[in-house]
KOLTORTOR-401110 format. One record per residue: residue in three letters; x, y, z of N, C-alpha, C in turn. Coordinates in pm, whole numbers, plus 50000, padded with zeros to 5 digits. Each point is the difference from the previous one (the first is absolute). Example, Ala and Ser with C-alpha at 12.3 -4.5 7.8 and 13.67 -1.06 7.14 Angstrom:
// residues 2
ala513194943150780499115011950000500905012050000
ser499655010549928500825011950006499235010950073
***
This chain:
// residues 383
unk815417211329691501034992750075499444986950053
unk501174991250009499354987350024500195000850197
unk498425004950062500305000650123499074991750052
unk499744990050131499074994250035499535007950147
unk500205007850009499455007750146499555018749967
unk499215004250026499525010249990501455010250051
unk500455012649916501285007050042499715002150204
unk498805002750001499745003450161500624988150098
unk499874987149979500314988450099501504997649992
unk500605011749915501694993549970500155014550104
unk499075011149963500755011050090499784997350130
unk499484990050028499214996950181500684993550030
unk500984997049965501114985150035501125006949991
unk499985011749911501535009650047499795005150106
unk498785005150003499955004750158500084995150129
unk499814985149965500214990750110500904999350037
unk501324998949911501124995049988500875016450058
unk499265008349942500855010250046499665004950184
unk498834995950044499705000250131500974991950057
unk500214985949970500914991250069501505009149975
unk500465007149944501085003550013500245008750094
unk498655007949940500185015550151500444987350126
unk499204991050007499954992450138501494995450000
unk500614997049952501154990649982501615011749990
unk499405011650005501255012150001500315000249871
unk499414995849902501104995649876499455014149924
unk500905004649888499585009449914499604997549829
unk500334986449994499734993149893500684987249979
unk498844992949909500764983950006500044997549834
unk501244987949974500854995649940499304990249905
unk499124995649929499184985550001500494995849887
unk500744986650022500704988549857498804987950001
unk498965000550083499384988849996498605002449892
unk500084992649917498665004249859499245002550067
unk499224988150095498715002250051499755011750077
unk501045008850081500045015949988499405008449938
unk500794996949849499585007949908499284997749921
unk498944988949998498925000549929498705001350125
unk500294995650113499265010350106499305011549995
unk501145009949978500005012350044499735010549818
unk500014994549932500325005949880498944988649881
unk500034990650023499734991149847500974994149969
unk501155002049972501334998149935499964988549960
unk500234988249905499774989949982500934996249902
unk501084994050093500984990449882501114991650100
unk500974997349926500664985349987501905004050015
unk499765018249988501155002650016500935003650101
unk499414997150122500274999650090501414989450016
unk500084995249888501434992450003501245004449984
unk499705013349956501075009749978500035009550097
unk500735012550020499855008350099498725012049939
unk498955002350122499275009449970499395005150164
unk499625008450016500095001950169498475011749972
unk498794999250086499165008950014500075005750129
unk499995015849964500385005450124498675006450029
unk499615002550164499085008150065500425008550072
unk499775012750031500525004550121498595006550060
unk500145002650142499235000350108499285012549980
unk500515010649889499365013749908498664996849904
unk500394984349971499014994749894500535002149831
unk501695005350047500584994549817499564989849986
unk500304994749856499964987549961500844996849862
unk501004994749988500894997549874500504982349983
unk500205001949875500514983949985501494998549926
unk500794994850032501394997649882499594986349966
unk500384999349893499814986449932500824998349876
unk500124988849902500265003949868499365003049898
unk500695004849871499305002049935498824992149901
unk500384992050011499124980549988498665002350028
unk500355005350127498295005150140499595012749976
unk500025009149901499945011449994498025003149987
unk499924996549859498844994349962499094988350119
unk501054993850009499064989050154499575008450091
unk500585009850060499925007750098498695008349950
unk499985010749881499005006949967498624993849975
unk500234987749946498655000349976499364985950109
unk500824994550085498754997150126500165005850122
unk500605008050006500005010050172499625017049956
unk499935001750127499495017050004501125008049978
unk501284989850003501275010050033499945010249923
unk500435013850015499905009649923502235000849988
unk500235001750132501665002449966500754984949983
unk500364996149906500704986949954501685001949952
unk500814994750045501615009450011500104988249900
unk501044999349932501044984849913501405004350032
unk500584987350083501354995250004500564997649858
unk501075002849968500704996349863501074990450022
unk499094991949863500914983349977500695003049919
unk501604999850056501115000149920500844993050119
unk502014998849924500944996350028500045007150148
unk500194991050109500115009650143498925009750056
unk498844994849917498875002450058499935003950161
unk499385010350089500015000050145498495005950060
unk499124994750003498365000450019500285007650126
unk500284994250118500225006250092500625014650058
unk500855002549925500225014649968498725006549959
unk499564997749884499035003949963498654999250037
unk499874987050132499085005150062500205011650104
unk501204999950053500635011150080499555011549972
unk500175002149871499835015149923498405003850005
unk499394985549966498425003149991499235003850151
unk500654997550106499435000050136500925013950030
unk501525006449933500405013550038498815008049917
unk499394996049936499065011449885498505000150087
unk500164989750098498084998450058500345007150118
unk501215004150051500385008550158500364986650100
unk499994991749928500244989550142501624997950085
unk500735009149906501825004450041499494999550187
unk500754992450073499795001750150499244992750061
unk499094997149930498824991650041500254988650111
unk499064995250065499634986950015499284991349949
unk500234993649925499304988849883499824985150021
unk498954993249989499854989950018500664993149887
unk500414984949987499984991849889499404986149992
unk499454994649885499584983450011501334993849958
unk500734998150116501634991449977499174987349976
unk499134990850060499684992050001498974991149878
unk501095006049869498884998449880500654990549877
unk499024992549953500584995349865500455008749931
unk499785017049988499975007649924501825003750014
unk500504998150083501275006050066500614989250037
unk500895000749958501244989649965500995003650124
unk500694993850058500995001750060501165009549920
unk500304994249919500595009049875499755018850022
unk498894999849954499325009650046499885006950093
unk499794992450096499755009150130501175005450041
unk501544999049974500644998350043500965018049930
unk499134996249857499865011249895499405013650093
unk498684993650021499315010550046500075008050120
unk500944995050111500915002450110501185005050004
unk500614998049858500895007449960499335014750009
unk499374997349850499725013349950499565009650124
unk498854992450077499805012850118500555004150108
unk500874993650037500965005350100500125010250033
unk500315009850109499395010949982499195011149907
unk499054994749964498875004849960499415003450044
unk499184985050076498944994250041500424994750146
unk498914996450059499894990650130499094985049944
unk500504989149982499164989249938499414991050138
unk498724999150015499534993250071499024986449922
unk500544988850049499254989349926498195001750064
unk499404998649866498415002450038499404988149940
unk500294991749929499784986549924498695000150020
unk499654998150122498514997750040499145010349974
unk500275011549979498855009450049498715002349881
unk500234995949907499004998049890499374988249964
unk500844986450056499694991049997498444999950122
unk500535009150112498454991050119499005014449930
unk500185000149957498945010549934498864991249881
unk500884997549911499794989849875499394986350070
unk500074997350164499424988750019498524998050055
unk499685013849980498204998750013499795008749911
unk498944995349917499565000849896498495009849971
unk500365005449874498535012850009499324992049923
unk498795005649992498354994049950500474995949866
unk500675007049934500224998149835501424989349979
unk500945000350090500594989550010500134983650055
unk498615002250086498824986750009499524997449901
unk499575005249919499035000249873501014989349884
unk501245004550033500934993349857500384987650100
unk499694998950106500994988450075498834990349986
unk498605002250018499104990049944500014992149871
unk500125012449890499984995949876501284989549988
unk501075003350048501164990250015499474986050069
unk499015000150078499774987650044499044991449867
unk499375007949956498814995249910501414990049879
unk500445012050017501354993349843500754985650073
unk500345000950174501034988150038498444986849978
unk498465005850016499594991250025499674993849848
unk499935009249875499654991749890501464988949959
unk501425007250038501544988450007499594988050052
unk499585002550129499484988750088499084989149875
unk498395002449953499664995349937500724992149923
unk501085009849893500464996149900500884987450000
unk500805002650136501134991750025499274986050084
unk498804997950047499704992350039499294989749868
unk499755009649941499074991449855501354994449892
unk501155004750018501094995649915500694988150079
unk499445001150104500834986950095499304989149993
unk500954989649956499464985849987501244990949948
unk500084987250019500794989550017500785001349829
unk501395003450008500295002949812500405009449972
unk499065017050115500465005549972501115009449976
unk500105008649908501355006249993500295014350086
unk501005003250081499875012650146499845008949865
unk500895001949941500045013149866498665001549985
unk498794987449982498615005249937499635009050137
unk500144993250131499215007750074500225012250055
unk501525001949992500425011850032499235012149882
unk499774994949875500075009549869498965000850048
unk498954990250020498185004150036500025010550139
unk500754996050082499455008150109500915016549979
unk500885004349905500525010949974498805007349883
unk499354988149909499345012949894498514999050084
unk499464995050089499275005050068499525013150049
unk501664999450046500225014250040500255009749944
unk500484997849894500525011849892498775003649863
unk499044990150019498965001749884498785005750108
unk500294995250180498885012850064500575015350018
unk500845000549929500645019050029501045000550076
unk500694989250102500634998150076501525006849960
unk500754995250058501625003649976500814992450027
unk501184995950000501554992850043499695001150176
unk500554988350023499974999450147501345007850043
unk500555002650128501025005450003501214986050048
unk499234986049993501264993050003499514991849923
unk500724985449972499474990849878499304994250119
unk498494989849929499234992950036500894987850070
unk499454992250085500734990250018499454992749964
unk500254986549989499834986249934500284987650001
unk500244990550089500334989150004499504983850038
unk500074993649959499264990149969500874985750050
unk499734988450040501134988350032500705007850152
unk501264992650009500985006950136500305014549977
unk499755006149866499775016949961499175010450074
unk498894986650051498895007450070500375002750134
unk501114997150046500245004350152500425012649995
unk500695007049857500815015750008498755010550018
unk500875010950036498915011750025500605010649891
unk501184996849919500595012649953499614991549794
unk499785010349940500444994949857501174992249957
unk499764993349912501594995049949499614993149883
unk501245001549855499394999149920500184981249958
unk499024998849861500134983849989498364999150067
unk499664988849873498514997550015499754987150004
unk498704991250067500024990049919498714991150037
unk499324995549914498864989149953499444995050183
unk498864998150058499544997050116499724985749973
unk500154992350112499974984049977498405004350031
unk499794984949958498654991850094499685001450102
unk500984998950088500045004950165500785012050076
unk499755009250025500835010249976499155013950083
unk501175006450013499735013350086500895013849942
unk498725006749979500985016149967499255010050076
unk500905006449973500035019150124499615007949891
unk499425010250013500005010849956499435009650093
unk501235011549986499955011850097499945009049862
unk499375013850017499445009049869499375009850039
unk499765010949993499355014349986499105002349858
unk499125005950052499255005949903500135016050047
unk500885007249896500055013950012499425007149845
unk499915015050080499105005149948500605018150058
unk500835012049889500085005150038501305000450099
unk500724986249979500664999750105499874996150120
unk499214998150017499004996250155500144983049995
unk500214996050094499534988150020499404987150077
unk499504992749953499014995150105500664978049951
unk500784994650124500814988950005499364989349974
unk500164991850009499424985149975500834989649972
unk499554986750124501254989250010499544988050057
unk499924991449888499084981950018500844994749957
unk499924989350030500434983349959498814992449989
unk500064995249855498884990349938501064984849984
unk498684994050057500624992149965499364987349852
unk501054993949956499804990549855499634988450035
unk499044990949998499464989650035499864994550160
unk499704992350076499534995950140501175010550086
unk499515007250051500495006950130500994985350115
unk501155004850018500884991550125499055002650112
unk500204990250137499745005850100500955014150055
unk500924997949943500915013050061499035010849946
unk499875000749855499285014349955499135007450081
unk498884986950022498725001850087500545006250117
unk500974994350084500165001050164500835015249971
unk500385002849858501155018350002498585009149992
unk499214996349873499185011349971498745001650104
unk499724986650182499475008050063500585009050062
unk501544991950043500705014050073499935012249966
unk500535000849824499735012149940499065008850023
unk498204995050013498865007649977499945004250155
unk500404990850092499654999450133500915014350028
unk500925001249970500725008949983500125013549959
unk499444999749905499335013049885499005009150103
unk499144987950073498655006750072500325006850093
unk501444996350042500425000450147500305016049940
unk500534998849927500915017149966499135009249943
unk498784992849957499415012449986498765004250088
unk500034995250094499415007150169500935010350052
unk501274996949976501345008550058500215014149904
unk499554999849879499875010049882498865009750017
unk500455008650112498905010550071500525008449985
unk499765015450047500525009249981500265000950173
unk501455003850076500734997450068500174990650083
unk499994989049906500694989250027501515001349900
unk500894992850047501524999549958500184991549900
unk501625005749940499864990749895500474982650068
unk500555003250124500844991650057498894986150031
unk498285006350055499244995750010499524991149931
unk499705002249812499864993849959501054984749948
unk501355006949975500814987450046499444985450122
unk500465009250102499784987250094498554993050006
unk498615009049982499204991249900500554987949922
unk500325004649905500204988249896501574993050045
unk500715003850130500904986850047499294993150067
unk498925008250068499584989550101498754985849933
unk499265008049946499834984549905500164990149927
unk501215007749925501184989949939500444988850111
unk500365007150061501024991150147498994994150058
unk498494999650016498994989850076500014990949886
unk500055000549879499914989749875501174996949972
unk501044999650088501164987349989501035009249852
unk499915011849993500455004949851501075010749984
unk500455000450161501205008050054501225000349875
unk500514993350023501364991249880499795004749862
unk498415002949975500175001149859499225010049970
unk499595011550075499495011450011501525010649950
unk499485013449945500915014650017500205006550112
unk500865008149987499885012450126499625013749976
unk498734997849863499595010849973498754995549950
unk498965008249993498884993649938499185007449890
unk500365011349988499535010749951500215017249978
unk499515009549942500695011949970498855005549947
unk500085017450010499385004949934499835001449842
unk499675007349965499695005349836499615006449972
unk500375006949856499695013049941500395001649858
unk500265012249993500455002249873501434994949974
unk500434990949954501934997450018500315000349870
unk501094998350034500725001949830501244987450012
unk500764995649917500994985249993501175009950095
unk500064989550089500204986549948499194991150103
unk499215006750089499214993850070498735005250002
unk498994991250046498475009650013499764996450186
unk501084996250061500055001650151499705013950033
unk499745003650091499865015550082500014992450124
unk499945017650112500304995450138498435004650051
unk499884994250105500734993150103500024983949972
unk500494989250065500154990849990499684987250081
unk499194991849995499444993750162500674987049987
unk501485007950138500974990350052499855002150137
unk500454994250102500634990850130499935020450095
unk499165005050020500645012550108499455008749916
unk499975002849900499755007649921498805016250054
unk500665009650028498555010550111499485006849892
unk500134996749875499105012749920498714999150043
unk499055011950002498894999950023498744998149879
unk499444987050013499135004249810498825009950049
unk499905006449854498985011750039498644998649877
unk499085001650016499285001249897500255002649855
unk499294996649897500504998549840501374994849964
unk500964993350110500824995449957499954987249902
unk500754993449919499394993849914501544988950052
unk499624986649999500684989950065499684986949944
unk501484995249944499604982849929500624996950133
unk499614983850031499684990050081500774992749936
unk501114986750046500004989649938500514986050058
unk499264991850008500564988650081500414991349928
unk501834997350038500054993449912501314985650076
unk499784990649934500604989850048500674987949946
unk501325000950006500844989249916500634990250078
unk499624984149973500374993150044501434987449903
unk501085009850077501094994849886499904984250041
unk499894994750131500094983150002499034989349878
unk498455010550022499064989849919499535005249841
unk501355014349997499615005049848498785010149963
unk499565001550143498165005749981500135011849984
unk498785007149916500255015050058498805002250034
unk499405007550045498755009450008500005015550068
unk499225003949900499675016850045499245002849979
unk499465015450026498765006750013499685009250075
unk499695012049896500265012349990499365010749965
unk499595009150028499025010349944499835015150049
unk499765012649945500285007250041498745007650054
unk500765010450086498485005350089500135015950009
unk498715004250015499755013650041500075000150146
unk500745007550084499845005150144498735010650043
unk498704993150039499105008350015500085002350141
unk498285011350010500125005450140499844990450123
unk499774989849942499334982750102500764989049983
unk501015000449901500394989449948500825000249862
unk500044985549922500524996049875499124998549923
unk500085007949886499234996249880500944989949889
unk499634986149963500384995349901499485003049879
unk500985002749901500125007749889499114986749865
unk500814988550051499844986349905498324995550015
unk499284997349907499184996150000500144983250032
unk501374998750002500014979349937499744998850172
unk499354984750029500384992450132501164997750028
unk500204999750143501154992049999500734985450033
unk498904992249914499944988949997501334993549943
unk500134985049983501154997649982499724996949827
unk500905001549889499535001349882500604986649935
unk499364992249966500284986149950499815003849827
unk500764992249934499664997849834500474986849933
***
């Protein structure tokens, strides 16, 4: 089977998960969110776009509905032993049929958790799935409860979040050696993707970003490419994953003589970076590290063209994002705890003078501090 964790570290994480329930009154939970179910099991796929639901209960069942598409997906990268199939036909009803699969596990009466809060579960859906259990069940939203589990990380899931850095740092290389006055974004995007895919790596869970000219101020993908002047500025935000795991990365190089604006963003930026990662302790907040990086932004005049977010955890994700929680915004009380794994990113668009700059990198939450993952400086990168 294609598994990356020893069967023991998937059963230590049911048990986790099933402790938080005893704690939580629940008798079993509902999970539409992949990263759930490749958690707790291996499970590893893409079909999560359709209806498929992994169930736990607080006994230590364990079953999956899915389709038949996932049948084979299911067997051969998870431990699952019981795997149910919904049937695709005319008036198809999954939800019934997960009904039936949770009346066959004893959960009739129950109190059950669910991840309402999932790409995996559609409004559509949920709405299905509230049907169907209506007196059945008791549905209690649990969205979170596998998620703060999944956000500190075991010895062997450090192990792949490094190697993910080694892969964002050979992109890095790649995409810095393809950058130069002429060039084409398509070459550098293609270099900094087979980087990654010729070190063992995998698909990120969102597209790379990329932009170059007034392009370079976006933070989101968008498609359309094109040739870098003489003088010129591009972004690239990118992961190097591995396993699923991933480890972030996010510069602006710039194409011939640096503006004074560049210079005066990318000290704010670094001045900035340093600031947040003194605040990247283990109980210190996420809220903490935010106002870190407002408050040096805002001594460097960079209020106006700063976010109201700066950063997020990471892990194993699946599309359409490789975001995880928690998130370091404005109040924010999560507590960081050791082995949490956390990208950083300062970033700054100045729509009046066209500028952008950022800079970004991801970290280990140790017992003293931040470990940076990136070998690169964080100097300002001229070409």
């Amino acid at each position: 089977m294609a598994l990356h964790f020893e069967a023991k570290e998937y059963k230590a994480r049911q048990r986790a998960v099933r402790r938080e329930l005893d704690k939580a009154g629940l008798d079993g939970l509902l999970m539409f969110q992949q990263e759930s179910m490749y958690h707790l099991t291996g499970y590893d796929s893409f079909g999560f776009c359709f209806f498929q639901c992994l169930y736990l209960g607080a006994d230590g069942k364990l079953a999956l509905l899915t389709r038949s598409a996932d049948l084979r997906q299911a067997q051969h990268t998870s431990i699952l032993d019981d795997i149910r199939i919904w049937t695709d036909e005319a008036g198809a009803d999954p939800a019934h049929q997960l009904r039936d699969m949770l009346e066959s596990l004893g959960a009739k009466g129950k109190t059950l958790g669910i991840e309402s809060n999932s790409y995996g579960l559609t409004h559509f859906n949920g709405k299905r799935v509230e049907a169907a259990l209506e007196g059945f069940a008791r549905l209690e939203d649990a969205s979170d409860l596998v998620n703060a589990l999944r956000g500190v990380k075991s010895p062997a899931e450090l192990a792949y979040v490094r190697k993910a850095a080694k892969l964002g740092d050979r992109a890095l290389k790649a995409g810095i050696e393809a950058t130069h006055a002429g060039a084409d974004e398509g070459d550098i995007l293609a270099a900094q993707q087979a980087a990654i895919f010729s070190g063992g790596g995998d698909y990120p869970a969102n597209e790379f970003i990329i932009g170059s000219g007034r392009d370079a101020l976006l933070c989101r993908y968008k498609a359309g490419r094109r040739k870098l002047s003489r003088r010129d500025q591009l972004t690239l935000e990118f992961a190097g994953v591995f396993r699923h795991y991933h480890a972030a990365f996010m510069r602006t190089l710039i194409i011939g003589e640096p503006k004074k604006r560049h210079v005066a963003m990318h000290a704010a930026c670094a001045a900035a970076l340093q600031a947040c990662e003194a605040q990247m302790r283990p109980g210190r907040t996420a809220g903490d590290v935010f106002d870190a990086h407002a408050r040096v932004m805002d001594e460097h005049g960079m209020m106006e063209h700063r976010l109201n977010a700066c950063g997020y955890s990471l892990g194993a994700k699946f599309t359409p994002s490789w975001m995880d929680s928690p998130m370091f915004y404005r109040g924010n009380p999560f507590v960081l705890k050791p082995n949490m794994v956390m990208f950083a990113h300062m970033i700054l668009m100045d729509s009046a003078t066209g500028s952008a700059m950022t800079l970004g990198r991801t970290y280990i939450i140790g017992a003293k501090g931040a470990e940076a993952l990136s070998k690169y400086p964080l100097n300002l990168m001229v070409r």
